[in-house]
C-alpha positions as CSV (number, residue, x, y, z in Angstrom):
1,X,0.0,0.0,0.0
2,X,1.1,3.4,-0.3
3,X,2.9,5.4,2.2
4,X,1.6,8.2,4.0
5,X,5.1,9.8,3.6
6,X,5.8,13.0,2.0
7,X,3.2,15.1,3.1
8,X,-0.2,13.1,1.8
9,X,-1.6,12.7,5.4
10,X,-2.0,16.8,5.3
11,X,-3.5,17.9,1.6
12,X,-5.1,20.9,2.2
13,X,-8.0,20.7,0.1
14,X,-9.6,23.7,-2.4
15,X,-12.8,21.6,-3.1
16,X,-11.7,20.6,-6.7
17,X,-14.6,20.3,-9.0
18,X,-17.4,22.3,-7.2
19,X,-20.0,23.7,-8.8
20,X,-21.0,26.5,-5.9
21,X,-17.3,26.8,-4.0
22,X,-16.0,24.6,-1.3
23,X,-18.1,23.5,1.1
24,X,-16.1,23.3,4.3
25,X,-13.6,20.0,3.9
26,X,-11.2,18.6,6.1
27,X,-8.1,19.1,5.9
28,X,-6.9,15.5,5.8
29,X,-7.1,12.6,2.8
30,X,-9.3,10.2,5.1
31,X,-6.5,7.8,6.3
32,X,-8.5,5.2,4.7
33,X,-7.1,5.9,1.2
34,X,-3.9,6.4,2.7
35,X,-3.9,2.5,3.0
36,X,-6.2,1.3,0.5
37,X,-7.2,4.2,-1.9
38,X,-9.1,2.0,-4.1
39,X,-11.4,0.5,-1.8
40,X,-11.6,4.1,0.1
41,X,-15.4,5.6,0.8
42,X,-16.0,8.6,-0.4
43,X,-17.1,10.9,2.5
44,X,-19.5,12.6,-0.4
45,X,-18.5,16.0,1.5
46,X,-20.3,18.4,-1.2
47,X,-23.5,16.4,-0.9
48,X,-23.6,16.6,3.0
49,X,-23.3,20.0,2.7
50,X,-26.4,20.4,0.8
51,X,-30.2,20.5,2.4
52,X,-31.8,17.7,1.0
53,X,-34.9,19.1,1.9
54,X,-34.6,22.0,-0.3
55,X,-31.5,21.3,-2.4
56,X,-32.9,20.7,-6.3
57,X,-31.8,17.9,-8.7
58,X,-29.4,19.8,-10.6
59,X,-28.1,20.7,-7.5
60,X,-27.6,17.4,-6.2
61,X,-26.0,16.3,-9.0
62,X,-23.7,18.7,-9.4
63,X,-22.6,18.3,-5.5
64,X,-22.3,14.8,-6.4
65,X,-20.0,15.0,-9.2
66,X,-18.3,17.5,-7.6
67,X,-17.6,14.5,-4.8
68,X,-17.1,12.0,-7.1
69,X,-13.8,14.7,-8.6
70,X,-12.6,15.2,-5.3
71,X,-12.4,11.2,-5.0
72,X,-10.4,10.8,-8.3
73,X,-7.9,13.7,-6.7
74,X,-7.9,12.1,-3.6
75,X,-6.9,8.4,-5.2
76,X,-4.7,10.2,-7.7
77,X,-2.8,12.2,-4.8
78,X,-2.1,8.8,-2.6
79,X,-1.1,6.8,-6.0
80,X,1.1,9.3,-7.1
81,X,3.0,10.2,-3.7
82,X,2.2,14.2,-5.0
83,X,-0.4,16.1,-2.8
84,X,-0.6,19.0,-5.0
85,X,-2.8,16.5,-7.2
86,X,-5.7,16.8,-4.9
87,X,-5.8,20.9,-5.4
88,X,-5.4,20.8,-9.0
89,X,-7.3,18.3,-10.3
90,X,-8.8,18.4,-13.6
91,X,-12.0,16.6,-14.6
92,X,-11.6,18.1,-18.0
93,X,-8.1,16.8,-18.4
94,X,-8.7,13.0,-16.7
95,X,-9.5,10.2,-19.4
96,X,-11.4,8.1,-16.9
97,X,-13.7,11.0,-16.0
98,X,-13.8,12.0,-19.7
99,X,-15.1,8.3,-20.8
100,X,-17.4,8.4,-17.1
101,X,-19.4,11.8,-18.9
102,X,-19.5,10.6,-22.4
103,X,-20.8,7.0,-21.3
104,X,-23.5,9.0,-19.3
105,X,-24.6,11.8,-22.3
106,X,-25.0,8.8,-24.4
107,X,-27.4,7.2,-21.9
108,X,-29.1,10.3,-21.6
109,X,-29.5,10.7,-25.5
110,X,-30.9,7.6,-25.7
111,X,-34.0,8.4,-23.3
């Protein structure tokens, strides 16, 4: 498993992908993707920040994949030993997110 050396157990985080600014985020990379990043939980921090009760769809959504981003940069960080990952992630510029949005506009189209 990775190591927690060289500074990954204290990534500041900037909220990477939100849609409506940075809800308020620990500090930390949960320690559990320190050992295991790809079995790590998401701690789905933009959609806890949200009232469900009168959050809308679009909104939901768009804290979701905003959580889902932060989760990429998150694994991304730990595999690559480089906490600056986490800060300036890219979902434009990440294959795997890229292929994740095309896969879902084609199921929308197809509706």
């Amino acid at each position: 498993p990775p190591s927690s050396g060289g500074g990954l157990s204290s990534i500041s985080e900037g909220g990477p992908g939100s849609p409506t600014g940075p809800p308020v985020i620990s500090s930390e990379i949960p320690p559990a993707y320190l050992t295991d990043p790809f079995s790590a939980e998401p701690p789905l921090e933009h959609l806890r920040h949200l009232d469900a009760t009168t959050a809308t769809l679009a909104q939901l959504l768009s804290a979701a994949d905003a959580d889902v981003h932060l989760h990429s940069a998150r694994i991304r960080a730990v595999l690559t030993n480089d906490p600056s990952v986490v800060g300036n992630y890219d979902p434009q510029t990440d294959a795997q997110t890229q292929a994740r949005m095309l896969r879902r506009n084609a199921a929308e189209e197809e509706r």
